[in-house]
N, C-alpha and C positions, 0 to 999 in steps of 0.2 A: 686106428681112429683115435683122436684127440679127445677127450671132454674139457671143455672150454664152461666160465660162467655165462651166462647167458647174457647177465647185465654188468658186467664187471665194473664201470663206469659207475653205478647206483653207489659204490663204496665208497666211493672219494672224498667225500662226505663226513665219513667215517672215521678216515686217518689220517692224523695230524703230523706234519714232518717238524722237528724239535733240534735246533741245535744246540751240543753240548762239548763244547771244548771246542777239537777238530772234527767230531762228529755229527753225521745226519743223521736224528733216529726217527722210526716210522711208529709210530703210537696209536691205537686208538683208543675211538670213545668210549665210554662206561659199557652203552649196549653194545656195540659192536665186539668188546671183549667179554661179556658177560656169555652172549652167543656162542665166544669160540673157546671157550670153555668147556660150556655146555654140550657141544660136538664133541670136544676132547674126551670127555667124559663118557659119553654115548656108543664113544667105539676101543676106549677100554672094555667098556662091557658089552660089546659085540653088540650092539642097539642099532648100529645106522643103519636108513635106510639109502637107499641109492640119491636120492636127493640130495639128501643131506652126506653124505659121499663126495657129492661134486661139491659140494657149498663148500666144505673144508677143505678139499683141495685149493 
C-alpha cells in the first residue's frame, strides 16, 4: 500500500519554480520551508508522529 498526501495540489502555492542559468529550481515559500524543517528536525529526534510521516514524505 502506497501513502500518498491527501491534498498534494494544496502545495502549489507553495513552490516557486526559478530559473537560473540552464536550470529549473523548485523553491519554497518562507512557511512552507520553515515547516519542512521543522519535520526535519522532529524525526532526527525520533518525534514524528504518523501524520507528520506522510506530510514529509
Amino acid at each position: 500500500m502506497t501513502t500518498v498526501i491527501a491534498r498534494p495540489s494544496s502545495l502549489l502555492g507553495s513552490i516557486q519554480l526559478e530559473k537560473v542559468e540552464h536550470f529549473h529550481l523548485f523553491k519554497f515559500n518562507d512557511a512552507l520551508q520553515a515547516r519542512m524543517e521543522e519535520l526535519l528536525e522532529r524525526k532526527k529526534a525520533d518525534l514524528l508522529t504518523t501524520e507528520e510521516v506522510i506530510e514529509l514524505e
